[in-house]
C-alpha positions as CSV (number, residue, x, y, z in Angstrom):
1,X,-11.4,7.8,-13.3
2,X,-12.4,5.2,-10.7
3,X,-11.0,5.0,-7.4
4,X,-9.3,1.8,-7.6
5,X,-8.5,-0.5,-4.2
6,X,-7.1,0.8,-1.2
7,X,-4.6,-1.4,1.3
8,X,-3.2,0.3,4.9
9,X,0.1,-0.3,5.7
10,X,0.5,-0.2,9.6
11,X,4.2,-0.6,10.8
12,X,5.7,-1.2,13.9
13,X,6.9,2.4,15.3
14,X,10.4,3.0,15.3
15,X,11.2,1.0,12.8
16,X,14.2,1.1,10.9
17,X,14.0,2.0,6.8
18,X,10.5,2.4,7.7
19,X,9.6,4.3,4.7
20,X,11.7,1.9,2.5
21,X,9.8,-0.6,4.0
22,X,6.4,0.7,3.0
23,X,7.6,2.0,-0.6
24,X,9.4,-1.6,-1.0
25,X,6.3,-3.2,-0.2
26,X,3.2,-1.4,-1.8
27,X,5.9,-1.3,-5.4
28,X,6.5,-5.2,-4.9
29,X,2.9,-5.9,-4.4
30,X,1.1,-3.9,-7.3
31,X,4.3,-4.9,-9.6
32,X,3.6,-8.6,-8.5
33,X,-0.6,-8.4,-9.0
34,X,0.0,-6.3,-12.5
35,X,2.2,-9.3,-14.1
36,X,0.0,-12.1,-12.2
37,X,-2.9,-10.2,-14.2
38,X,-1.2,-9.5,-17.6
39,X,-2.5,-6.3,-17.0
40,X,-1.0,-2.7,-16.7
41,X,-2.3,-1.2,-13.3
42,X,-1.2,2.1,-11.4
43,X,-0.6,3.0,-8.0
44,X,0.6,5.1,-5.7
45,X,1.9,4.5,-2.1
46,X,1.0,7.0,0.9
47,X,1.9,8.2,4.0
48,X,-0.8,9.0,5.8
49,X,-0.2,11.7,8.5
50,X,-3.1,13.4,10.8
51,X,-4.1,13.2,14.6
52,X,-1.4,11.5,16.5
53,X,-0.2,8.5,14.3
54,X,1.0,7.6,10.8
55,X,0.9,4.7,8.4
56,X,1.0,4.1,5.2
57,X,-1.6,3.5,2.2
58,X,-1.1,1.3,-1.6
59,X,-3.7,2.8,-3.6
60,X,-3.9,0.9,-6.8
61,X,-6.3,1.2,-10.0
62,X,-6.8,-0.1,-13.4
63,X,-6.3,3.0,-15.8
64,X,-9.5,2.0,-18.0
65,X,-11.2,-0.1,-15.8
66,X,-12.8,-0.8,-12.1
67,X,-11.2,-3.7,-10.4
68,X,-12.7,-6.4,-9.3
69,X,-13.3,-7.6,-5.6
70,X,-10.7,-10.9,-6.0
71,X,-8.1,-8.5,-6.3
72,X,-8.0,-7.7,-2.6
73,X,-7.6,-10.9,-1.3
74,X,-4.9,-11.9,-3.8
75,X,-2.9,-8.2,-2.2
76,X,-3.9,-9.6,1.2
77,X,-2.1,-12.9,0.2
78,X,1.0,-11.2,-1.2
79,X,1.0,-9.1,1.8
80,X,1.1,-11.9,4.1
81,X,4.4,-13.7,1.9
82,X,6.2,-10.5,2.2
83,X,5.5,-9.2,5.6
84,X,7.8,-12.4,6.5
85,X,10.8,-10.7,4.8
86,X,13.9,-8.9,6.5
87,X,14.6,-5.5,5.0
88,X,17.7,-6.7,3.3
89,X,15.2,-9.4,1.7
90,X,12.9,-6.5,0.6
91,X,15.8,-4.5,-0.7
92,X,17.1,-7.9,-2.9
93,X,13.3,-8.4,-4.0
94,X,13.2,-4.8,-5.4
95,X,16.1,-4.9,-7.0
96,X,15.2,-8.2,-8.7
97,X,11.7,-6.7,-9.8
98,X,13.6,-3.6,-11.8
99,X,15.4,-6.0,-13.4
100,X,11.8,-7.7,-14.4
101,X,10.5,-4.1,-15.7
102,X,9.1,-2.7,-12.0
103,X,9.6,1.4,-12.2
104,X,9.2,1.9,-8.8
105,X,6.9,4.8,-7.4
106,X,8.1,6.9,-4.9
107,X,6.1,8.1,-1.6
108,X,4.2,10.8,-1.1
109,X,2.7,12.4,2.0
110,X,-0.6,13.2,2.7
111,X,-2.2,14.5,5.9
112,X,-5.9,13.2,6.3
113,X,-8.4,14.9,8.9
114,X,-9.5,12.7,11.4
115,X,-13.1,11.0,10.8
116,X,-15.5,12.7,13.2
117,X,-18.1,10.4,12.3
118,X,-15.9,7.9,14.5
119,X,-15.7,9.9,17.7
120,X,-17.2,8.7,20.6
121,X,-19.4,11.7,21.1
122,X,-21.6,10.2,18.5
123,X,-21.7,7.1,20.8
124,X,-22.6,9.0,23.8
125,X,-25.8,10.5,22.1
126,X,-26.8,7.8,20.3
């Protein structure tokens, strides 16, 4: 099984709906990419806990294949169109993409360890 692509998903803090927000966008963006492609794809959105912040995470693969590199700049594209809407927008554009076949995914939490290859004690030796 290959990894597939992987797209952070930093919101303001405090938001309201945030996690609507974040499942409303990673489902309209991999629903959007997969009938762009003609292809079936799977994903899963994350919420990424760990340290002193969260965010959230689209993962999204080809079940039989790896994906190619194009297909990051078209989620950065999508991202940019949709990051424009309200939440009420978002919510209308969901709804609208279950009509066209979307089954949306739900979110799931994950806590990740912090990367200690980043600290800055590494800086200070090196």
């Amino acid at each position: 099984m290959h990894r597939g692509i992987e797209l952070d998903l930093h919101l303001t803090p405090g938001l309201h709906n945030e996690s609507f927000i974040a499942v409303a966008l990673g489902n309209l963006l991999a629903f959007r990419l997969q009938k762009e492609r003609g292809e079936r794809l799977a994903w899963q959105i994350l919420q990424i806990e760990g340290g002193s912040d969260h965010h959230y995470r689209l993962v999204l693969r080809h079940p039989e294949r790896v994906l190619d590199v194009g297909l990051q700049h078209d989620l950065h594209r999508d991202l940019e169109e949709l990051r424009q809407r309200t939440s009420e927008q978002l919510h209308q554009e969901l709804e609208a993409a279950k009509s066209a076949g979307l089954v949306p995914v739900g979110l799931r939490h994950v806590t990740e360890l912090p990367d200690l290859w980043k600290d800055d004690f590494w800086n200070w030796i090196g």
